[in-house]
C-alpha positions in Angstrom: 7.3 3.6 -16.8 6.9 6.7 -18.9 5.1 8.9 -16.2 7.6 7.2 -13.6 10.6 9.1 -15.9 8.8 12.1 -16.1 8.1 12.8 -12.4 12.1 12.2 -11.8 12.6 14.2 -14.3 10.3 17.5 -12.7 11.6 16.7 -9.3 15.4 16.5 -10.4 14.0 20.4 -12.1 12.9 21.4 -9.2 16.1 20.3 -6.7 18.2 22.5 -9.3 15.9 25.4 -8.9 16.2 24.8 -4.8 20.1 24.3 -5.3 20.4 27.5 -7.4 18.2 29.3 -4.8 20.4 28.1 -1.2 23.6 29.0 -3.7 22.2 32.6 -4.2 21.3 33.1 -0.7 24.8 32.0 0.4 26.3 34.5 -2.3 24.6 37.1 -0.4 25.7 35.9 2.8 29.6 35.8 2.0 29.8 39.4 0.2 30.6 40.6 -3.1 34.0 39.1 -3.9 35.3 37.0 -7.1 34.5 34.2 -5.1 30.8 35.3 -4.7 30.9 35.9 -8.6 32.5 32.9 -9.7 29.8 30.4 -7.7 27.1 32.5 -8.9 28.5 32.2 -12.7 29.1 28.0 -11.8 25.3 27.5 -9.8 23.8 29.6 -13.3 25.9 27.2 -15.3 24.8 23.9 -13.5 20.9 24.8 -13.4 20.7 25.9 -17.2 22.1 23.0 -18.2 20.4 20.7 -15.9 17.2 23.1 -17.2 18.0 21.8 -20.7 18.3 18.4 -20.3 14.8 17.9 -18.2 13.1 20.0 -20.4 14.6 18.1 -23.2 13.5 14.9 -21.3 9.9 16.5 -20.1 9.3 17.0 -24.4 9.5 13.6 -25.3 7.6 12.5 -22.9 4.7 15.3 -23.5 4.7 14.0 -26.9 4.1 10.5 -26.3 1.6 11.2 -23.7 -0.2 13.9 -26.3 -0.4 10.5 -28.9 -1.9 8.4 -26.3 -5.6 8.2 -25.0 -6.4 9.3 -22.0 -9.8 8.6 -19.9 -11.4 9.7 -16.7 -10.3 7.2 -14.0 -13.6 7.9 -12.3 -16.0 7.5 -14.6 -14.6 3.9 -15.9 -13.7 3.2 -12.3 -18.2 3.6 -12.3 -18.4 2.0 -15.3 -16.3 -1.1 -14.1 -18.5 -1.6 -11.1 -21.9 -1.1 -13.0 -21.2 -3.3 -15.7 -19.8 -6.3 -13.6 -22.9 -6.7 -11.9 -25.3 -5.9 -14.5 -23.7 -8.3 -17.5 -25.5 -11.8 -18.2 -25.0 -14.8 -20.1 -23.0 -14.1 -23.6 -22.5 -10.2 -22.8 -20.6 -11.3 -19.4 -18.1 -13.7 -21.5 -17.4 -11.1 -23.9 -16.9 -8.9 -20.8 -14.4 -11.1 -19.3 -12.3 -11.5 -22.3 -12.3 -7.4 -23.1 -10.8 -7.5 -19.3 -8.5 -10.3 -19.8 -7.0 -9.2 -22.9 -6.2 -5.1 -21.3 -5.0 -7.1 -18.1 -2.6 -9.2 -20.6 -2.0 -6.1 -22.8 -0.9 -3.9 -19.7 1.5 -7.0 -18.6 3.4 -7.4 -21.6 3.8 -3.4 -22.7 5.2 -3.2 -18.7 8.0 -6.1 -19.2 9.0 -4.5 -23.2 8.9 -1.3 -21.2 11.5 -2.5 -18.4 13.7 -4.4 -21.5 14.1 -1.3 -23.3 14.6 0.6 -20.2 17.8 -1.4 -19.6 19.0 -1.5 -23.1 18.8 2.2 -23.0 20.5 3.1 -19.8 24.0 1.3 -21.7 23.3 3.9 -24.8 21.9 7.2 -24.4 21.6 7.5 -28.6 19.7 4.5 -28.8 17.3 5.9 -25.9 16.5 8.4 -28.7 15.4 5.8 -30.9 13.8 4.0 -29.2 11.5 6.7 -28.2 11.0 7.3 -31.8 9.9 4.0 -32.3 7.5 3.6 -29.8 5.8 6.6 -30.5 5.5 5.5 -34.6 2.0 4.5 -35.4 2.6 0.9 -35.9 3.8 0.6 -32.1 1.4 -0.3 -29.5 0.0 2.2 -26.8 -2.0 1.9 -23.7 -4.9 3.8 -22.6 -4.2 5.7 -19.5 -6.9 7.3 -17.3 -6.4 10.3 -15.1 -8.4 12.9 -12.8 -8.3 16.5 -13.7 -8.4 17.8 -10.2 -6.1 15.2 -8.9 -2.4 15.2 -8.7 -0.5 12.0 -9.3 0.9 9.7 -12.5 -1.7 8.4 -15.4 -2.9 5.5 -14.3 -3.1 2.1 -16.6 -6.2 -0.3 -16.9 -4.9 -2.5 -14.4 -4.6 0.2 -11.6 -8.2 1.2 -12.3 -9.3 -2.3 -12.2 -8.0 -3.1 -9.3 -8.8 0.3 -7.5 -12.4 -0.2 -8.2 -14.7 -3.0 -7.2 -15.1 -4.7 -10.5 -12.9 -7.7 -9.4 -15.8 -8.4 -7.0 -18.6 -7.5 -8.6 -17.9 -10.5 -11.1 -17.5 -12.5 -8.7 -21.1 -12.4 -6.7 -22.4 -12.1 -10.5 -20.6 -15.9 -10.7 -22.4 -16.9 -7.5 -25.9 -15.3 -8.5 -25.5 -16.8 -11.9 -23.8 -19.7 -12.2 -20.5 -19.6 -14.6 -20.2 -22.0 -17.7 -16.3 -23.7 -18.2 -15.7 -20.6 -20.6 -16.4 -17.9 -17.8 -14.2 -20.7 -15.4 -11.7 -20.2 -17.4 -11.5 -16.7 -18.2 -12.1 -16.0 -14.3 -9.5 -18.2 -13.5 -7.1 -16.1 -15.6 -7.7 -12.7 -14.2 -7.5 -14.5 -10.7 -4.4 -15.2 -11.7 -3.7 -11.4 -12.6 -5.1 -9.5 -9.6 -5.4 -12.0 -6.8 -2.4 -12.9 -4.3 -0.9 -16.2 -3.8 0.0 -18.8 -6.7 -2.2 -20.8 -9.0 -3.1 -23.3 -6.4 -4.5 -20.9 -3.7 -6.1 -19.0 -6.9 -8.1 -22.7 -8.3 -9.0 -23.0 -4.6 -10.8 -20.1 -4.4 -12.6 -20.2 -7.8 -13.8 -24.0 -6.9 -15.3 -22.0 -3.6 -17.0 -19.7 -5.5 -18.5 -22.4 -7.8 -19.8 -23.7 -4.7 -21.4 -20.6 -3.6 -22.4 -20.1 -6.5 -24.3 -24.1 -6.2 -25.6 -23.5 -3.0 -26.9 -20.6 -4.0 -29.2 -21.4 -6.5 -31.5 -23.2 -5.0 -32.0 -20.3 -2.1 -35.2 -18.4 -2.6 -36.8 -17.7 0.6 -34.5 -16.4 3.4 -35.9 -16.8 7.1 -33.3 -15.5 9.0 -29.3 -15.1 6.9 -30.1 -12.1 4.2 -28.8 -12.7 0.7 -27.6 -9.1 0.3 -25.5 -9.8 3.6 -23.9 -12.7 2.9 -22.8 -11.4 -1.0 -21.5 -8.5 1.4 -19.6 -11.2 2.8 -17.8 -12.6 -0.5 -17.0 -9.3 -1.3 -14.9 -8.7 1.3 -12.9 -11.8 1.4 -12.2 -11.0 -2.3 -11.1 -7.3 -1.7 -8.8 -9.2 1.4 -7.1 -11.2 -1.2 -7.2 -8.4 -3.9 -3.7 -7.5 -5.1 -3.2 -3.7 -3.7 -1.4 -1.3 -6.4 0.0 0.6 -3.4 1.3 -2.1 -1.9 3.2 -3.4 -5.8 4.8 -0.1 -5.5 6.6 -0.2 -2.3 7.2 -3.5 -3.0 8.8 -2.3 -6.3 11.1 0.3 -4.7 11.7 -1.9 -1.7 13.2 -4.3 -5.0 15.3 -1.9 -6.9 17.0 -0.4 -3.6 18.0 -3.8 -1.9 19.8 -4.9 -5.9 21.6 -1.1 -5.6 22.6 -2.3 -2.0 23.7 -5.5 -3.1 25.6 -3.7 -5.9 27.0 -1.5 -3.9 28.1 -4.4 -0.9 30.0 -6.1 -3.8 31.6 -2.7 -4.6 32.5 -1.8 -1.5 34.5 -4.9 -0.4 37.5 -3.1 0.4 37.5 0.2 3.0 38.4 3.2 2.4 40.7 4.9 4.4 41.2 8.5 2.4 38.7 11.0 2.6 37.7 12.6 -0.7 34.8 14.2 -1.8 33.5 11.1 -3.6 34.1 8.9 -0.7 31.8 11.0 1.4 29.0 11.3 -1.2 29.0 7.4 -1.5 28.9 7.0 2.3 26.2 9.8 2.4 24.0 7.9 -0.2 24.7 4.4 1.4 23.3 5.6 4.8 20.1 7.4 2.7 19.3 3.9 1.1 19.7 1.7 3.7 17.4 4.0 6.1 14.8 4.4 2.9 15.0 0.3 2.9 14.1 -0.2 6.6 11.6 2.7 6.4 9.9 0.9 2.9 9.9 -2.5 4.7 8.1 -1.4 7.9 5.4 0.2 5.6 5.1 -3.3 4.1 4.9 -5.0 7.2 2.3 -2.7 9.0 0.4 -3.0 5.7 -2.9 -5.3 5.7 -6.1 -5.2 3.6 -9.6 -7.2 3.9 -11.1 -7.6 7.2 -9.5 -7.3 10.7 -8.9 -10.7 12.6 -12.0 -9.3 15.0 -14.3 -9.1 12.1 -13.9 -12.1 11.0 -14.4 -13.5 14.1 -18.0 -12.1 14.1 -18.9 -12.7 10.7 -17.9 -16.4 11.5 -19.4 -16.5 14.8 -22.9 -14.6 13.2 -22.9 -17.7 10.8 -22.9 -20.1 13.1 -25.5 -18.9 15.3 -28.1 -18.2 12.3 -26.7 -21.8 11.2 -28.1 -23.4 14.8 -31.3 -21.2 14.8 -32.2 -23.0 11.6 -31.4 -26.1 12.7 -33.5 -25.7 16.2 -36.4 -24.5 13.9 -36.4 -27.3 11.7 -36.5 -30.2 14.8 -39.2 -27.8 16.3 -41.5 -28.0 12.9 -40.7 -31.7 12.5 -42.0 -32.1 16.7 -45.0 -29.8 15.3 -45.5 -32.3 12.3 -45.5 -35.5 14.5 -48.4 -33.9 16.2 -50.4 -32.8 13.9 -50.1 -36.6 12.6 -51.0 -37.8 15.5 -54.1 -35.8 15.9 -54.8 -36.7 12.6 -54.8 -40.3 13.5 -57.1 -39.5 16.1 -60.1 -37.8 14.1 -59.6 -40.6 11.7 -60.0 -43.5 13.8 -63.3 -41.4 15.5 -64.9 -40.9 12.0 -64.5 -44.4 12.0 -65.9 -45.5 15.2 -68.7 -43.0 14.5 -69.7 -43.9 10.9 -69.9 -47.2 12.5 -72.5 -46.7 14.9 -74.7 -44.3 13.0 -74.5 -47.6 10.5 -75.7 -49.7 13.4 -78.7 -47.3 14.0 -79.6 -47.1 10.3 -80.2 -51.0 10.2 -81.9 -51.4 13.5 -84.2 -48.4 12.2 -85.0 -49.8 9.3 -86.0 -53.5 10.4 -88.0 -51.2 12.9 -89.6 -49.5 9.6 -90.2 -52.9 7.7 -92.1 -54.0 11.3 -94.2 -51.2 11.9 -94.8 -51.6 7.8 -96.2 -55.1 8.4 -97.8 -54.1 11.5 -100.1 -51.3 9.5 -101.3 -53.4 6.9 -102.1 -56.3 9.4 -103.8 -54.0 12.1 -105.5 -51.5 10.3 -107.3 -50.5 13.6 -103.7 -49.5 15.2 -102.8 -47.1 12.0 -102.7 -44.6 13.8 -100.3 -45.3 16.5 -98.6 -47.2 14.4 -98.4 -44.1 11.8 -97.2 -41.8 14.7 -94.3 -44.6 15.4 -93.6 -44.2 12.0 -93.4 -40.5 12.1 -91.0 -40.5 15.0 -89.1 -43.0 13.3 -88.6 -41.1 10.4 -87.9 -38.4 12.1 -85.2 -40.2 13.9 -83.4 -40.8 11.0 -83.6 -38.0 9.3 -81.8 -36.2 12.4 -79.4 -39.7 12.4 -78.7 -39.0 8.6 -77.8 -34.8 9.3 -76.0 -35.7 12.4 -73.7 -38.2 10.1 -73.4 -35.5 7.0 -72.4 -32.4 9.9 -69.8 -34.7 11.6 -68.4 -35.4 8.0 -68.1 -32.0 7.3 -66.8 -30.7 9.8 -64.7 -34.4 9.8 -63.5 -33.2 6.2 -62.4 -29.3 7.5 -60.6 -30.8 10.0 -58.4 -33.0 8.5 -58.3 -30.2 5.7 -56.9 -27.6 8.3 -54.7 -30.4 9.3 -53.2 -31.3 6.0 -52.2 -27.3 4.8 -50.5 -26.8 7.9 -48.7 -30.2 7.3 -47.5 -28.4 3.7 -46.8 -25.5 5.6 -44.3 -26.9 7.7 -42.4 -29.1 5.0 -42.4 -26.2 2.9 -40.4 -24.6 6.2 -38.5 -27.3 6.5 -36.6 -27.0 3.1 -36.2 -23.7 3.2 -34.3 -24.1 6.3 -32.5 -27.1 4.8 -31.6 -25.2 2.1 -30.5 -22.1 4.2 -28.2 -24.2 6.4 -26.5 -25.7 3.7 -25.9 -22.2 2.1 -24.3 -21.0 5.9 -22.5 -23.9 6.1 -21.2 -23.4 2.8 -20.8 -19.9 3.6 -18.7 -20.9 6.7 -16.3 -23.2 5.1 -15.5 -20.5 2.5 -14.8 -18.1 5.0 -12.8 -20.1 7.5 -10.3 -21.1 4.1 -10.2 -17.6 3.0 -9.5 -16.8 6.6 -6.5 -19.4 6.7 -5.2 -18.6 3.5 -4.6 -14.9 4.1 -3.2 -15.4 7.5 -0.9 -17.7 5.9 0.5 -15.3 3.5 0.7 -12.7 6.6 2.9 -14.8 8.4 5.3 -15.9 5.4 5.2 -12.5 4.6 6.0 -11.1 8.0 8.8 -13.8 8.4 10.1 -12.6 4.8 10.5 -9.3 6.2 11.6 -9.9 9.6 14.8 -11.6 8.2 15.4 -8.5 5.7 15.7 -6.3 8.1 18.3 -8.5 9.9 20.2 -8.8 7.0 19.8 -4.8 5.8 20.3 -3.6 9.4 23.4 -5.8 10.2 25.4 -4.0 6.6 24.1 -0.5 8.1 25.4 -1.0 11.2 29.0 -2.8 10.3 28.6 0.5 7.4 28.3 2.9 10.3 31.2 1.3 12.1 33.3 1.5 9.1 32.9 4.5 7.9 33.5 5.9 11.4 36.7 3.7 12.1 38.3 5.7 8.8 36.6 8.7 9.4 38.7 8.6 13.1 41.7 8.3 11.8 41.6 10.7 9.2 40.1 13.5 11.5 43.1 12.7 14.2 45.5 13.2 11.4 43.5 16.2 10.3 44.1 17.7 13.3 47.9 16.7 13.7 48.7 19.0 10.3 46.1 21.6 11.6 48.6 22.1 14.4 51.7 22.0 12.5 50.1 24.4 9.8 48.8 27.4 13.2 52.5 27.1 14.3 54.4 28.0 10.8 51.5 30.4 10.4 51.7 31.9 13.8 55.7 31.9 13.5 55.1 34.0 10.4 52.5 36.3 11.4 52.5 40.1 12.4 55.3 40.7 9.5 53.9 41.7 6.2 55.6 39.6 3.4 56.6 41.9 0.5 55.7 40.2 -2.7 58.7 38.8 -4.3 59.5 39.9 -7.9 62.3 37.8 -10.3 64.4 40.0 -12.7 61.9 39.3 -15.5 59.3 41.4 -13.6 57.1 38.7 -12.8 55.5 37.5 -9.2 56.9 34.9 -7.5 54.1 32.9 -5.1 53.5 34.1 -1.4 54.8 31.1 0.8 52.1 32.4 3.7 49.3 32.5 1.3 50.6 28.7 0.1 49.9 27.8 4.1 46.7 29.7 4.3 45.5 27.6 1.3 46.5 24.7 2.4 45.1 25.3 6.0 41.5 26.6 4.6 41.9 23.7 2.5 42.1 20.9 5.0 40.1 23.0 7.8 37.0 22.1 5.1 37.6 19.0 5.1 37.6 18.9 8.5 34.4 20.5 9.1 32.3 18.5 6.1 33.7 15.5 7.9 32.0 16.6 11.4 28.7 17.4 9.2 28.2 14.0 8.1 29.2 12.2 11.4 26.6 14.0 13.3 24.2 13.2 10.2 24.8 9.6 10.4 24.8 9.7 14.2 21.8 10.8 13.6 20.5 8.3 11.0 21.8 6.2 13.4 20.1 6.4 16.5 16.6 7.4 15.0 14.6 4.7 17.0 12.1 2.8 14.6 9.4 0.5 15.6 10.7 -3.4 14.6 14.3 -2.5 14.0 17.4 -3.6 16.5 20.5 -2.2 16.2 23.8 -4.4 16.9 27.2 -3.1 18.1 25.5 0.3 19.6 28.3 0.3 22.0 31.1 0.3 19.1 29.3 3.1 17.2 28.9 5.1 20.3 32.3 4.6 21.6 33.5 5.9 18.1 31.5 8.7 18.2 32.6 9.4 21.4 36.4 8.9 20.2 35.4 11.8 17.0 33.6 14.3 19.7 37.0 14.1 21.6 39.2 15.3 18.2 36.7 17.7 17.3 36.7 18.9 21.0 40.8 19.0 20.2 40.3 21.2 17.2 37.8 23.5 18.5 40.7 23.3 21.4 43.5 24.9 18.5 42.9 29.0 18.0 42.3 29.6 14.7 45.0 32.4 12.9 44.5 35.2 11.3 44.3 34.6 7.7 45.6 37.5 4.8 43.6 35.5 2.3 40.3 36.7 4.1 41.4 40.0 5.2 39.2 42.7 3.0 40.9 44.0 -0.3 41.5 48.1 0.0 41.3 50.0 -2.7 44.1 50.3 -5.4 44.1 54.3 -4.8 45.7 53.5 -0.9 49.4 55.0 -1.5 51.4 52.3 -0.3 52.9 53.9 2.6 49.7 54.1 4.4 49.3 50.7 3.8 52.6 50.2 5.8 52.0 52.6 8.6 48.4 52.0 9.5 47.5 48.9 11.3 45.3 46.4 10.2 41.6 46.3 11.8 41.7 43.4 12.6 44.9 43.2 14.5 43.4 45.8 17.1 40.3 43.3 17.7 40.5 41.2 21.4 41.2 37.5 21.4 38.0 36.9 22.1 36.6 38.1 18.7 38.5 35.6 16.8 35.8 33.2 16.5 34.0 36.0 14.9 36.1 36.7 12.5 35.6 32.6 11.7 32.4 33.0 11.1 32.5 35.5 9.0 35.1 33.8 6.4 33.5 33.2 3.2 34.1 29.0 3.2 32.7 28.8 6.1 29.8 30.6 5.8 28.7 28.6 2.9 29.0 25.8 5.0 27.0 26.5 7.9 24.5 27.9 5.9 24.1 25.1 3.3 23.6 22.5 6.1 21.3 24.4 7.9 19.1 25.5 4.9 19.4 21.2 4.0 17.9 20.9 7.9 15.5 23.4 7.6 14.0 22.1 4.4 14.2 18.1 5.1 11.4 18.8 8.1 9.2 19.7 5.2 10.1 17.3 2.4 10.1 13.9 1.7 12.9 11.2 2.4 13.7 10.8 -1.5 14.4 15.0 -2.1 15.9 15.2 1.0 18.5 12.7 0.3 18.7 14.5 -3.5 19.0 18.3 -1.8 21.7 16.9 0.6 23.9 15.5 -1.6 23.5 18.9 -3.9 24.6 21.0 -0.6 27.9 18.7 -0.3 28.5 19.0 -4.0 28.5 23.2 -3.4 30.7 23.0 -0.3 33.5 21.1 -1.6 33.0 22.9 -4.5 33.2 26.3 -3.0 36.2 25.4 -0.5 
């Protein structure tokens, strides 16, 4: 609120120094008279006092910033980020409560900044000490962080906090690390400080986190969805839902203008029909707020943060597919599994079948053995055919027995092979269980975030739409008001303008002595009485025309969203004004004494009887010169077109400031 005072305070400085500079250059313009010298003395009087009191106002406030501490924004704006994702266990709860605390502190030192504010405003010596008091040591005082190379207001802890990525960082440290009900809580709080919506919508997304964070800890091995590029994920949706500082401001301004609208509505119940110099500075500062208004609320509705509508769309859609490309790979490895089985199944039931015959053969060999046994020791004379059948026997077996002990080896490395590539595939198949669930999860979080911000868009959009029904329907039945009185008054303008040429033009050509009463003194010229009077009104007149055109103008400026009613009643008044100021420009101007150029006192007075005047040998056609070159209006014309030269380069707020200063001069002046 501090640096918001100062920076009014150095721009309300520097529209002085602009206002002392146009009145200067109009001074020069309109000649060296004791008009020229009087405006100069009042525009040196109004800027050294305005001087005073902002440099007054700019001390204060350079010492309560000089007390205060002051940080780089960047550097904590690193430090924010770095720390969010690096804390663990009890260093992240103390990190959340450091956070939580400055985001409370910087709450409650804005609201006892905006109390005072308003207790101030009703008594400018209490605004004294009040300063004093907050800047006593005992007082509280925020830490504020600026750039040295970049222009702008001090920014508090909560404007860094949200500007950087800290908000999110905690978050995807949540969902790496699962949060204990202390961090819940304390996250729940700053939700409630930097996220949009109300405490439902802000408990709704913490439980989504918690489930993130769930599914996320038993992912390990990632086949096809990358754990970097889904936390990418989170982090966006959270920036989406982030409250923007920008956006608070114009939100802010959008506030305070619609209460001084509101204000000024109640005010303003009855029309005013005379045309003063207040009246038009009230209608001239009506029209600047209700444009500022519809220009704050279109910035508000074209505003939008977090990912587009199309993005989301793909990030949803890329989900899904890696979603069904699990779940295809998973039925393909279970179909793989069924088969190995089956195989399996197979070799078993041949080992069988196989240990079964070689079984067989082993008994019928060795009944064969006992036989030939018996045989050898009964026929001795046949020992050697039958040792030869016993050698082949033997033989037999022994190829019988390796045949058996190969098969169950390479029985054994079969069914081996068969079993590690049965682990192999369950081990796939809960990793891509595991992965699915985590998309799915992934999905449902996105799809509520999605609804919940589009939500707010509409209500927010509808919320706007109807302010600028209601704010465009006062600034048009404002338009039509003020150019329903301004009509009138003009056409009676112009009715005394008339009146006031003929008793001049009755009167002109002879030179009115100056009357003097038997004391000695002057008696007041009855001509010069008109030619007031007429200079007096003809300003009027033309400051009138000025701010017509400028709300015609203000007006009719075509904005994207915005509708104007009654168009055809403004326009047909306009038209109705062009016609009188068609009738004035219609009426020839007189010659005027009061402008006429002074001659020196050293004329003897007969010459100044016998010679003509200048200006009465000049052509009709060269009155309008001689128009121009009167000092009233010269000011004029060149104070609106210095305001109209200078509004293309500035903004809407000093424009509406540097106008109001020119109107303040010209009624001055004339």
């Amino acid at each position: 609120m501090h640096a918001t005072k100062r920076w009014r305070n150095l721009k309300q400085l520097r529209t002085m120094s602009w206002v002392r500079s146009a009145v200067n250059r109009a001074v020069e313009a309109g000649g060296q008279s004791n008009l020229t010298r009087t405006v100069r003395n009042y525009a040196d009087t109004v800027v050294h006092h305005a001087s005073n009191a902002v440099a007054g106002g700019a001390k204060i406030i350079q010492d309560r910033i000089v007390s205060r501490n002051m940080q780089s924004f960047r550097h904590t704006v690193k430090r924010l980020e770095e720390v969010s994702v690096s804390c663990r266990g009890i260093e992240r709860v103390q990190l959340l409560r450091r956070w939580l605390v400055a985001l409370k502190e910087v709450e409650r030192l804005s609201a006892t900044s905006t109390v005072t504010d308003t207790a101030n405003a009703k008594d400018q010596d209490d605004h004294f000490v009040s300063d004093d008091n907050k800047d006593s040591p005992t007082a509280p005082t925020l830490i504020y962080y600026v750039d040295p190379g970049v222009p702008g207001e001090p920014k508090t802890f909560q404007d860094v906090f949200l500007h950087s990525q800290a908000l999110e960082g905690i978050t995807l440290s949540m969902i790496l690390e699962e949060p204990n009900e202390e961090e819940v809580s304390l996250l729940l709080e700053i939700y409630g400080l930097c996220i949009k919506g109300g405490k439902e919508e802000q408990t709704a997304l913490l439980t989504s986190v918690q489930k993130l964070a769930k599914a996320f800890s038993g992912y390990e091995d990632e086949v096809l969805a990358k754990r970097e590029e889904l936390l990418q994920y989170v982090q966006a949706s959270i920036s989406g839902l982030k409250v923007n500082a920008d956006l608070m401001r114009i939100e802010v301004e959008a506030c305070n203008l619609k209460d001084k609208i509101d204000k000024m509505k109640a005010s303003n119940s009855v029309e005013t029909k005379s045309v003063t110099i207040e009246a038009l500075d009230e209608a001239m500062k009506n029209i600047q707020m209700c444009s500022k208004l519809e220009e704050l609320l279109l910035k508000k509705k074209d505003f939008s943060s977090g990912d587009s509508p199309e993005l989301h769309a793909e990030k949803v859609d890329k989900m899904k597919v890696l979603s069904e490309s699990l779940a295809n790979s998973t039925t393909k490895a279970q179909s793989r599994i069924s088969e190995h089985r089956s195989q399996k199944e197979d070799a078993l039931h041949f080992r069988v079948t196989k240990s079964s015959e070689v079984s067989e053969i082993e008994k019928e060999l060795g009944v064969e053995i006992e036989e030939l046994e018996k045989q050898k020791n009964e026929l001795e004379d046949k020992l050697k055919k039958v040792n030869t059948l016993l050698t082949s026997a033997r033989t037999r077996l022994r190829n019988a027995k390796e045949e058996k002990d190969q098969f169950e080896d390479a029985s054994n490395e079969i069914i081996l092979h068969l079993k590690t590539k049965e682990d192999e595939m369950l081990r796939a198949i809960a990793s891509y269980t595991t992965e699915a669930k985590v998309v799915d999860t992934w999905v449902n979080f996105l799809e509520h975030t999605w609804i919940f911000k589009t939500s707010l868009t509409k209500r927010n959009e509808e919320q706007i739409n109807a302010e600028l029904e209601r704010y465009g329907d006062y600034f048009v039945n404002l338009v039509v008001n003020l150019l329903s009185s301004y009509k009138e008054n003009l056409g009676s303008s112009v009715t005394q303008i008339r009146t006031l040429v003929e008793n001049l033009r009755s009167s002109q050509g002879l030179e009115i002595p100056v009357d003097v009463d038997n004391d000695g003194s002057k008696v007041e010229n009855p001509r010069k009485k008109l030619e007031e009077e007429y200079l007096d009104i003809e300003s009027k007149f033309l400051t009138t025309l000025n701010i017509v055109d400028f709300m015609n103008k203000q007006f009719h400026i075509q904005k994207q969203g915005i509708f104007r009613k009654d168009k055809d009643k403004v326009t047909e008044l306009s038209h109705a004004i062009e016609k009188i100021k068609q009738d004035f420009e219609s009426i020839e101007r007189p010659k005027l004494q009061i402008e006429a150029p002074i001659e020196k006192s050293e004329t003897p007075s007969s010459q100044i009887h016998s010679t003509p005047s200048p200006t009465s040998k000049l052509p009709n056609k060269n009155k309008q010169d001689k128009k121009k070159k009167s000092p009233s209006f010269t000011l004029r014309t060149i104070s609106i077109e210095e305001l109209d030269k200078s509004s293309e380069d500035d903004s809407a707020e000093e424009i509406s400031e540097w106008e109001f200063d020119a109107l303040d001069k010209t009624h001055t002046l004339s």
